[in-house]
mmCIF file of the N, C-alpha and C atoms, coordinates in Angstrom:
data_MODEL
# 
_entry.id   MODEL 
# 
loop_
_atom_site.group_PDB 
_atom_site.id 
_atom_site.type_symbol 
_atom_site.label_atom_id 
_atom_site.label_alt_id 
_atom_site.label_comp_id 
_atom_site.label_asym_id 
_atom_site.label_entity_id 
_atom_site.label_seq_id 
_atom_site.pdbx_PDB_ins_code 
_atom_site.Cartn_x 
_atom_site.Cartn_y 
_atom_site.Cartn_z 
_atom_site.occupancy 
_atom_site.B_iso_or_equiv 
_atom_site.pdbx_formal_charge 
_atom_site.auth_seq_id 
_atom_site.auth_comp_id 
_atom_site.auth_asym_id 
_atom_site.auth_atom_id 
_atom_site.pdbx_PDB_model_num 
ATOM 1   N N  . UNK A 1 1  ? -81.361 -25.940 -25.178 1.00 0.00 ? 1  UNK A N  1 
ATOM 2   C CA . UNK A 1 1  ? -80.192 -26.693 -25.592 1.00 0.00 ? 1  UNK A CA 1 
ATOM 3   C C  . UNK A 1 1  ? -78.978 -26.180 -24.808 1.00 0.00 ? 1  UNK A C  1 
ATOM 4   N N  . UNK A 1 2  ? -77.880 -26.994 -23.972 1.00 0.00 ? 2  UNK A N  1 
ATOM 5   C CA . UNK A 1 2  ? -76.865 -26.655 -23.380 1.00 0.00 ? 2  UNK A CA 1 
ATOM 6   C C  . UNK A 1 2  ? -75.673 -26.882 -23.859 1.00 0.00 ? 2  UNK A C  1 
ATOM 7   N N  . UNK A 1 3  ? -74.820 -25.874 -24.439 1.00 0.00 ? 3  UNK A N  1 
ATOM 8   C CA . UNK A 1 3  ? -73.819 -26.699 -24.890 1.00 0.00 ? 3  UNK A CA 1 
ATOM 9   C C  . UNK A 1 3  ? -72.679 -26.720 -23.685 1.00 0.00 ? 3  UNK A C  1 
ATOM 10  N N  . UNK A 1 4  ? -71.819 -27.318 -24.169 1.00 0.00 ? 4  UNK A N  1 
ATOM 11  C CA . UNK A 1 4  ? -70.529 -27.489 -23.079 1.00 0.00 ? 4  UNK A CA 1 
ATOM 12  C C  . UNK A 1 4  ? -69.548 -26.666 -23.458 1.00 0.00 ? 4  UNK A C  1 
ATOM 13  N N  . UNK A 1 5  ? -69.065 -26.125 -22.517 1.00 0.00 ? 5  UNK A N  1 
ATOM 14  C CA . UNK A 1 5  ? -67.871 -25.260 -22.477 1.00 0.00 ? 5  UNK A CA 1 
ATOM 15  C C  . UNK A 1 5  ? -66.708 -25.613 -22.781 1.00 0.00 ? 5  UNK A C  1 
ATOM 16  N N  . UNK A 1 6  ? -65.835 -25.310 -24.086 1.00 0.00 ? 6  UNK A N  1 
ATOM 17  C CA . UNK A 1 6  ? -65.149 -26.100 -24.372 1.00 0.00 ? 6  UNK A CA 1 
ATOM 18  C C  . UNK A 1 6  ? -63.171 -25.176 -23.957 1.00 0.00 ? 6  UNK A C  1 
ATOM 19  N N  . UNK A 1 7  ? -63.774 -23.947 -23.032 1.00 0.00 ? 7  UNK A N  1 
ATOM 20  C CA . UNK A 1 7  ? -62.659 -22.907 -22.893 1.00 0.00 ? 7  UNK A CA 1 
ATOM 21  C C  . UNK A 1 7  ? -62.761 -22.846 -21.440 1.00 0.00 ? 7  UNK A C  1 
ATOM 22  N N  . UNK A 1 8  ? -61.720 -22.504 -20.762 1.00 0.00 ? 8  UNK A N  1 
ATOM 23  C CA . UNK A 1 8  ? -61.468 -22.401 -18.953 1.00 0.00 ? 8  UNK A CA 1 
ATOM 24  C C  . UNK A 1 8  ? -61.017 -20.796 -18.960 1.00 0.00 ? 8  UNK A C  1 
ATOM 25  N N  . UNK A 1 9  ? -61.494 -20.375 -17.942 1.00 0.00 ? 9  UNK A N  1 
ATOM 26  C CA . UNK A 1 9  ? -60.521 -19.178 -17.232 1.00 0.00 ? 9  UNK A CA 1 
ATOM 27  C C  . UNK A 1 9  ? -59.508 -19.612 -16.170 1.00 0.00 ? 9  UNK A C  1 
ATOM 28  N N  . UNK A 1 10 ? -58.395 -18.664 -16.585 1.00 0.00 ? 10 UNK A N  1 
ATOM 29  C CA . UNK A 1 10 ? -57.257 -18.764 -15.598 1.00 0.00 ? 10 UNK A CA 1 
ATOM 30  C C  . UNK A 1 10 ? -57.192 -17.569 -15.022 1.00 0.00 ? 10 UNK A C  1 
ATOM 31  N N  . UNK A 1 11 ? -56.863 -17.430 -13.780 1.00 0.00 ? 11 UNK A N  1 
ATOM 32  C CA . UNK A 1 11 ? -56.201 -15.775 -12.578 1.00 0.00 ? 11 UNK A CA 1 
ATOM 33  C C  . UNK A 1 11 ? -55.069 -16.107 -12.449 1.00 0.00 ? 11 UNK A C  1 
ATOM 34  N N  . UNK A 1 12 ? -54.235 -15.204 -12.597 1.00 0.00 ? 12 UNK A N  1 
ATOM 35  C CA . UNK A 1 12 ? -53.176 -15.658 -11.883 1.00 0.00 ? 12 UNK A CA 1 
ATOM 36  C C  . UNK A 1 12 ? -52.259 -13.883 -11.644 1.00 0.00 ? 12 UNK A C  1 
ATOM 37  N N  . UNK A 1 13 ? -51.191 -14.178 -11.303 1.00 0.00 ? 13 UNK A N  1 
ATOM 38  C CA . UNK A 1 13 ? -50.677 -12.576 -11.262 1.00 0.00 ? 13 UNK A CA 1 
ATOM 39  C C  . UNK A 1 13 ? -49.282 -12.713 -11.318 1.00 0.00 ? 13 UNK A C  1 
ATOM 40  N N  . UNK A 1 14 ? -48.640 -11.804 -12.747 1.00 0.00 ? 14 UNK A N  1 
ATOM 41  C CA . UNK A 1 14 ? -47.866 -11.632 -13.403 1.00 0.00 ? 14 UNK A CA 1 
ATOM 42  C C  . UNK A 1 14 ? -46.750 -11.778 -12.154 1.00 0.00 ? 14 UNK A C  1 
ATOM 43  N N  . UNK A 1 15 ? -45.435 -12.082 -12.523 1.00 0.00 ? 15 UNK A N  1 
ATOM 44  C CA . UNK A 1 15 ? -44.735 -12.487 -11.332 1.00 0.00 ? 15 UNK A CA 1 
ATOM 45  C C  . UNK A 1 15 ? -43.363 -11.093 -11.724 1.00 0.00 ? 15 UNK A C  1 
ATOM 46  N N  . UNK A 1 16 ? -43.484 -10.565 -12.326 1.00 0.00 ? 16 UNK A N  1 
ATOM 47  C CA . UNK A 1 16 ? -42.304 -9.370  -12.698 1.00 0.00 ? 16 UNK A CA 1 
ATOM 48  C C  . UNK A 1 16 ? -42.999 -8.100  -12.717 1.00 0.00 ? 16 UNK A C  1 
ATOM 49  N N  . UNK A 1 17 ? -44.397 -8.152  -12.720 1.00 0.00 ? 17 UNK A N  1 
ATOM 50  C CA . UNK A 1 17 ? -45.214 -6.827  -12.896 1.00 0.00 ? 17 UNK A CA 1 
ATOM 51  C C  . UNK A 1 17 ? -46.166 -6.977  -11.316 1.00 0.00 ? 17 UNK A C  1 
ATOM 52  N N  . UNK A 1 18 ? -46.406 -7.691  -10.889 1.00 0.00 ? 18 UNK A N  1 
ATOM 53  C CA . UNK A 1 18 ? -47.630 -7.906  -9.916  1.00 0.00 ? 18 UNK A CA 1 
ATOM 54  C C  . UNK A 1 18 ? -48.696 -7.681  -10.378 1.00 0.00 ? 18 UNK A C  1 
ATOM 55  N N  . UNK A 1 19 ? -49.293 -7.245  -11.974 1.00 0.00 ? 19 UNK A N  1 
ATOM 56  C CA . UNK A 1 19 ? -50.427 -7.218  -12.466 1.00 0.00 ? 19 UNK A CA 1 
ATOM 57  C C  . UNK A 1 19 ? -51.109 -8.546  -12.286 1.00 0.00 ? 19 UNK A C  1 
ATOM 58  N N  . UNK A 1 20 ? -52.754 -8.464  -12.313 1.00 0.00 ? 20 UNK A N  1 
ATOM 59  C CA . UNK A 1 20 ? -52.944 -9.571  -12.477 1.00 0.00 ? 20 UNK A CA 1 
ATOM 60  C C  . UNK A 1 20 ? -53.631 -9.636  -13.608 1.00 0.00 ? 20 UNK A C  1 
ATOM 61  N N  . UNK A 1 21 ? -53.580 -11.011 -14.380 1.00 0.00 ? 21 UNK A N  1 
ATOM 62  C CA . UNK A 1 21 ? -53.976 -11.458 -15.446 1.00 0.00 ? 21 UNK A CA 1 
ATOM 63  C C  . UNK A 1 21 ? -54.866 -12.843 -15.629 1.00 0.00 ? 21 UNK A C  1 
ATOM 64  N N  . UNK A 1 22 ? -55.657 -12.163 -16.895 1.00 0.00 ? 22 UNK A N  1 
ATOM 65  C CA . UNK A 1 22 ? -57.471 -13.279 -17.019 1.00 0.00 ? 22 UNK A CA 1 
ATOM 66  C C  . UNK A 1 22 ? -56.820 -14.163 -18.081 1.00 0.00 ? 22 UNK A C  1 
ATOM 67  N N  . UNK A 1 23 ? -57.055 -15.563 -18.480 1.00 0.00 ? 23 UNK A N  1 
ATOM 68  C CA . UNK A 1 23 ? -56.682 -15.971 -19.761 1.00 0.00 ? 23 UNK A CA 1 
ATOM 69  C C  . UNK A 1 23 ? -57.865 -16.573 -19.974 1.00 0.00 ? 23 UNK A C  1 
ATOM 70  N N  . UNK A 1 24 ? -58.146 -17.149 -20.885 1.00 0.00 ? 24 UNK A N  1 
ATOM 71  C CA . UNK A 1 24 ? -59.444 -17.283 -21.510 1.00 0.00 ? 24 UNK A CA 1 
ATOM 72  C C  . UNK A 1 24 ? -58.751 -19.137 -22.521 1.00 0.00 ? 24 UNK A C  1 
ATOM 73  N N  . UNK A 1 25 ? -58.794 -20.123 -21.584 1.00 0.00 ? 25 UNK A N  1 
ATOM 74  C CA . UNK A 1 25 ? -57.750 -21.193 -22.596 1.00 0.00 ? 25 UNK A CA 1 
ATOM 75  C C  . UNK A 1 25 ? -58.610 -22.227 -23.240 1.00 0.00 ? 25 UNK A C  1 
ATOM 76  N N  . UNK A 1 26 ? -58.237 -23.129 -24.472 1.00 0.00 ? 26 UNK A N  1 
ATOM 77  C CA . UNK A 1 26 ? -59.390 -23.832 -24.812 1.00 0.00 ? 26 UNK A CA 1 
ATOM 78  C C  . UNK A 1 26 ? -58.714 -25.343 -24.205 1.00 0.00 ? 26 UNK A C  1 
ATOM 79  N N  . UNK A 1 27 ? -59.759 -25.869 -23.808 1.00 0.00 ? 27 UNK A N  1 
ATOM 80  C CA . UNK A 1 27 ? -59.371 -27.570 -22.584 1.00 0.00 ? 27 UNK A CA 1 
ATOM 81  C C  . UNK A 1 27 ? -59.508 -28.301 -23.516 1.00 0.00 ? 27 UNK A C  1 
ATOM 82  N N  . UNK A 1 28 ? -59.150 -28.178 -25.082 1.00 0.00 ? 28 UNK A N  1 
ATOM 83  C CA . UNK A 1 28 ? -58.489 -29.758 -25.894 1.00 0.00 ? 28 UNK A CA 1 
ATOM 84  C C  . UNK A 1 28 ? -57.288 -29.442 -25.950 1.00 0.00 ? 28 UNK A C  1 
ATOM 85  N N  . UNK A 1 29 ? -56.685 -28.314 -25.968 1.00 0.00 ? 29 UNK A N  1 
ATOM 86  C CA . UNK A 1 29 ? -55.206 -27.970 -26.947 1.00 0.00 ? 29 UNK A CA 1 
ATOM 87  C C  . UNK A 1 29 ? -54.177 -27.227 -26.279 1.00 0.00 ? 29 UNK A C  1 
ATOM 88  N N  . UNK A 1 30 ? -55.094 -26.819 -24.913 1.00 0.00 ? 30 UNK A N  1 
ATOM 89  C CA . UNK A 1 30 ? -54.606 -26.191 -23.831 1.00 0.00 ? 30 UNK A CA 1 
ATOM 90  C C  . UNK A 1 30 ? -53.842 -24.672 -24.388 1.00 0.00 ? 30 UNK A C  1 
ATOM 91  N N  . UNK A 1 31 ? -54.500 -24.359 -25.748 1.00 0.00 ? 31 UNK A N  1 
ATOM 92  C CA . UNK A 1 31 ? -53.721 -22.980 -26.448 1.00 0.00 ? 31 UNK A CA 1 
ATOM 93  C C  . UNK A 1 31 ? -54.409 -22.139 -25.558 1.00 0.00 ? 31 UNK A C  1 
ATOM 94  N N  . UNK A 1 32 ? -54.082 -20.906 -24.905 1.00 0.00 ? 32 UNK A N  1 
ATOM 95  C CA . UNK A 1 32 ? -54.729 -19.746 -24.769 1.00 0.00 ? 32 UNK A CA 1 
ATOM 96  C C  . UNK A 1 32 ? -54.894 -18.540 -25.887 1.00 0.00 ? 32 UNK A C  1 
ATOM 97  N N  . UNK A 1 33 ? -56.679 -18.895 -25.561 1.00 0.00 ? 33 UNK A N  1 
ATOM 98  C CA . UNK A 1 33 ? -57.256 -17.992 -26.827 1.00 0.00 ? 33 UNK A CA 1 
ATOM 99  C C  . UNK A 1 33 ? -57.531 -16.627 -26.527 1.00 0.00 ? 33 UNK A C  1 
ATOM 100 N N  . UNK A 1 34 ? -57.379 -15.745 -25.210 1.00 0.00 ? 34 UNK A N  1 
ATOM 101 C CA . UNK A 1 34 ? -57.151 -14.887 -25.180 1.00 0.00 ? 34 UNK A CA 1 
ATOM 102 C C  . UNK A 1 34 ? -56.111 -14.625 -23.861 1.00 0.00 ? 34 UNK A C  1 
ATOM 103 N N  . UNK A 1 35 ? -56.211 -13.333 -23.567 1.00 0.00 ? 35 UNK A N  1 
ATOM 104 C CA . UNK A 1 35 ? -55.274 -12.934 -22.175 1.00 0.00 ? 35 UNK A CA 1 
ATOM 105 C C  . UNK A 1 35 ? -55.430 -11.352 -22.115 1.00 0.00 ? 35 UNK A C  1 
ATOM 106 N N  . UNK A 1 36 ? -55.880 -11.063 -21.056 1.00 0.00 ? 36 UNK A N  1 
ATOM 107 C CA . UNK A 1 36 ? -56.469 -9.339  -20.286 1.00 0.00 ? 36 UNK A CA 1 
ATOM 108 C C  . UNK A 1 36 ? -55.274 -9.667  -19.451 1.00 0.00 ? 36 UNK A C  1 
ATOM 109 N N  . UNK A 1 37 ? -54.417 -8.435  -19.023 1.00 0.00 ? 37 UNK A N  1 
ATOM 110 C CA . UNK A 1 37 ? -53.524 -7.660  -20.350 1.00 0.00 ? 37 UNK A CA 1 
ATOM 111 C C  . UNK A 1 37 ? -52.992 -8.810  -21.226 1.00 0.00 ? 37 UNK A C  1 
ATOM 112 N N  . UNK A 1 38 ? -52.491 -8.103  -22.253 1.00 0.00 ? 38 UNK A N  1 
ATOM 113 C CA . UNK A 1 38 ? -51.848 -9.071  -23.335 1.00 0.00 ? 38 UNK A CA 1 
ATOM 114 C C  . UNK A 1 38 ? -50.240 -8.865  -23.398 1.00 0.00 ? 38 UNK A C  1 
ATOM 115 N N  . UNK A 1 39 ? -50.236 -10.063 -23.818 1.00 0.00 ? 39 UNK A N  1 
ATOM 116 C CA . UNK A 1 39 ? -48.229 -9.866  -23.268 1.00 0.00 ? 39 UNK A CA 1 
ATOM 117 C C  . UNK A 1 39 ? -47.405 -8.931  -23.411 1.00 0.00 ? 39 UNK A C  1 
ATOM 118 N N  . UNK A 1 40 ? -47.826 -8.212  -25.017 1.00 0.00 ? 40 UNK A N  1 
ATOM 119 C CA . UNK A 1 40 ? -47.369 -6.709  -25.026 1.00 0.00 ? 40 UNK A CA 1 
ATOM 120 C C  . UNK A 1 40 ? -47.533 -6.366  -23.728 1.00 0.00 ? 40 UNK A C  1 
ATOM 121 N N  . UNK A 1 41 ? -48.816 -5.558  -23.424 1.00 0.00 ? 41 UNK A N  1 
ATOM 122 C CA . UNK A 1 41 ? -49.006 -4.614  -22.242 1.00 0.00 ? 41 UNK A CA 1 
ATOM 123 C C  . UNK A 1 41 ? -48.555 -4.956  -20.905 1.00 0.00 ? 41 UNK A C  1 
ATOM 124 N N  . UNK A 1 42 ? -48.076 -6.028  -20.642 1.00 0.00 ? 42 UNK A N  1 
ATOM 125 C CA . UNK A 1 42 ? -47.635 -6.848  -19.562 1.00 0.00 ? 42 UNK A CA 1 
ATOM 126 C C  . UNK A 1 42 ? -45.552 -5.759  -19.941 1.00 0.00 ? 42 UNK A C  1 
ATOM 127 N N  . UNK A 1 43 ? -45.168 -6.793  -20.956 1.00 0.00 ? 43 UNK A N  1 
ATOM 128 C CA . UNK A 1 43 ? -43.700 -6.048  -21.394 1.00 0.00 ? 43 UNK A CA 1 
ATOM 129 C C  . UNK A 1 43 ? -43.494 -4.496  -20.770 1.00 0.00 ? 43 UNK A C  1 
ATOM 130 N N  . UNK A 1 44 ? -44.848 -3.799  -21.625 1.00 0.00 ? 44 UNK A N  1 
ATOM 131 C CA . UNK A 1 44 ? -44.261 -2.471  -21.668 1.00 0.00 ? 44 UNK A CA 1 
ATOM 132 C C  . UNK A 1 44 ? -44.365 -1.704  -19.887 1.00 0.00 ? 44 UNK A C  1 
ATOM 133 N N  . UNK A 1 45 ? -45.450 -2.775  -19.453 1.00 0.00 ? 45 UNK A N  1 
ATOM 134 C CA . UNK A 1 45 ? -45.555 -2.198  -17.564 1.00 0.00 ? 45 UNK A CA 1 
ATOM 135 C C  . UNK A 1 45 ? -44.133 -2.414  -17.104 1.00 0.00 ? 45 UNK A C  1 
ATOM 136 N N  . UNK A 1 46 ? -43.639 -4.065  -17.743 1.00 0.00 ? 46 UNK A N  1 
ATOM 137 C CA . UNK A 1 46 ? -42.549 -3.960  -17.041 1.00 0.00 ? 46 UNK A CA 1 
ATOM 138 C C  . UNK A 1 46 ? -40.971 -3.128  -17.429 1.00 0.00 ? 46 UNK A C  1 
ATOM 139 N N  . UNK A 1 47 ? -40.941 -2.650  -18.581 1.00 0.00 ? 47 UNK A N  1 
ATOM 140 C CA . UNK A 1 47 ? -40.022 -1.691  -19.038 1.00 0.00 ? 47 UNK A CA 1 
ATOM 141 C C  . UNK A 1 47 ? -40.485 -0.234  -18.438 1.00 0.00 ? 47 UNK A C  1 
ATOM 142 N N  . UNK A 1 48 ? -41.463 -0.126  -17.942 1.00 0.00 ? 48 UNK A N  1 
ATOM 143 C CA . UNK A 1 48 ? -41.881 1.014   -17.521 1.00 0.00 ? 48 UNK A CA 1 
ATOM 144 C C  . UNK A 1 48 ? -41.717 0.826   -15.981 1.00 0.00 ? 48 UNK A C  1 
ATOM 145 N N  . UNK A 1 49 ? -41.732 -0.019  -15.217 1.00 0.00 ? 49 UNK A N  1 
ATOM 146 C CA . UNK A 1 49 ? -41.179 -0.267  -14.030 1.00 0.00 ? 49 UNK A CA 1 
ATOM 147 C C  . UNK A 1 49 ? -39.705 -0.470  -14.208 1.00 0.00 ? 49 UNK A C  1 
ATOM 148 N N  . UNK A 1 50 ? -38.962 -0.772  -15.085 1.00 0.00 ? 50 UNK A N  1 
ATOM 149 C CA . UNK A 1 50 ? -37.160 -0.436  -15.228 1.00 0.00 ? 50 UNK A CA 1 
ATOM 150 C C  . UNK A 1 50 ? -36.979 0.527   -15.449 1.00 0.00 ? 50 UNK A C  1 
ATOM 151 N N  . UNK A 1 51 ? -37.892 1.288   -16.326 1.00 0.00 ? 51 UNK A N  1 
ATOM 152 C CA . UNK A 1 51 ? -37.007 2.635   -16.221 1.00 0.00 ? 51 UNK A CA 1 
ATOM 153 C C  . UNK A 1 51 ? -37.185 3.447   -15.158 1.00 0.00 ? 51 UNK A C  1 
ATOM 154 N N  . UNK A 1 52 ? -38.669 3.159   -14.545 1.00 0.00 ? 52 UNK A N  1 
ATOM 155 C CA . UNK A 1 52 ? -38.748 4.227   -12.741 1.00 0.00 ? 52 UNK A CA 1 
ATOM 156 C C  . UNK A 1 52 ? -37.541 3.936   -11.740 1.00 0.00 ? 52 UNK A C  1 
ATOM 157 N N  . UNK A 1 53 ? -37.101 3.022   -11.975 1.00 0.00 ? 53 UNK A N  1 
ATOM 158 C CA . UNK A 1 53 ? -35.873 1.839   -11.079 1.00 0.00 ? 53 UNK A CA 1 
ATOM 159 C C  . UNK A 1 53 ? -34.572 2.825   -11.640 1.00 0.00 ? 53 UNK A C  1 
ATOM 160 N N  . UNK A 1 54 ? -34.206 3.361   -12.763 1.00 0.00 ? 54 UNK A N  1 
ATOM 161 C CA . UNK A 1 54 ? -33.175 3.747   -12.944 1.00 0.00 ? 54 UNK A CA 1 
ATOM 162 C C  . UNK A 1 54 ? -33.119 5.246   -12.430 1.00 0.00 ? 54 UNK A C  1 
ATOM 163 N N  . UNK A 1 55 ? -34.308 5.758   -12.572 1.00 0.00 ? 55 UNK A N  1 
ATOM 164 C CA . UNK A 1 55 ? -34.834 7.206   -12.136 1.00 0.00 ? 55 UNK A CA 1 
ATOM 165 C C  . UNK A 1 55 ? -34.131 8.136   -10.608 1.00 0.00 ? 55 UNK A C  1 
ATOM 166 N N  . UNK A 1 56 ? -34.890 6.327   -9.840  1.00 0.00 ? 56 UNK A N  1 
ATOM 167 C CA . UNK A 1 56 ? -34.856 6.967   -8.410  1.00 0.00 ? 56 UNK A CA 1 
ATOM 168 C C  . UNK A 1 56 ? -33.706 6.364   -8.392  1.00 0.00 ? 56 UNK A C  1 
ATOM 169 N N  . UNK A 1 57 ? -32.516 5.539   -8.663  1.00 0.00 ? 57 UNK A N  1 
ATOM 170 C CA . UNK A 1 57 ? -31.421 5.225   -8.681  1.00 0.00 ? 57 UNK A CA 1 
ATOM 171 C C  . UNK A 1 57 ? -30.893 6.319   -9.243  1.00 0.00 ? 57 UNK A C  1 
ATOM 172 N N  . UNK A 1 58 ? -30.754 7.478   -9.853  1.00 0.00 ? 58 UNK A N  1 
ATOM 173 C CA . UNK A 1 58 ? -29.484 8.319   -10.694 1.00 0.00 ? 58 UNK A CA 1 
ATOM 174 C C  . UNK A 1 58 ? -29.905 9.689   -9.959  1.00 0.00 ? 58 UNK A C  1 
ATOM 175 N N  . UNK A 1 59 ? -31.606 9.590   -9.027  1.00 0.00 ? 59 UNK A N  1 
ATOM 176 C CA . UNK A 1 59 ? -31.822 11.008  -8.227  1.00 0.00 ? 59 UNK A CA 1 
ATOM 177 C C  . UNK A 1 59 ? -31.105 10.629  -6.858  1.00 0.00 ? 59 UNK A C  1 
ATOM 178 N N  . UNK A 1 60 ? -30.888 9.451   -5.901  1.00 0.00 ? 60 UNK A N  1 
ATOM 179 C CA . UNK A 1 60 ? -30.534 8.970   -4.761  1.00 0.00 ? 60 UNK A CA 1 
ATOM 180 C C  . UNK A 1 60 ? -28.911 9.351   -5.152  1.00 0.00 ? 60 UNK A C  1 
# 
């Protein structure tokens, strides 16, 4: 028995972090049902790339 896939993967790469990121979306509702990293962990890379930015800015 085959069923049909009713979810897509997306690649794409975070445009403020350069991480890249998996989403996992369902193709009736177009919601994404998951996401590797998750938006948290996406945030905190990029608060963690502002504060290295202020670092080498206050040692220069």
């Amino acid at each position: 028995m085959v069923q049909s896939l009713t979810s897509n993967l997306e690649f794409s790469v975070d445009e403020d972090t350069g991480i890249n990121v998996i989403k996992v979306v369902d193709n009736e509702t177009g919601d994404v049902i998951r996401q590797i990293p998750s938006k948290e962990v996406l945030a905190i890379a990029q608060s963690l790339s502002q504060l290295q930015g202020l670092m080498v800015r206050e040692q220069a």
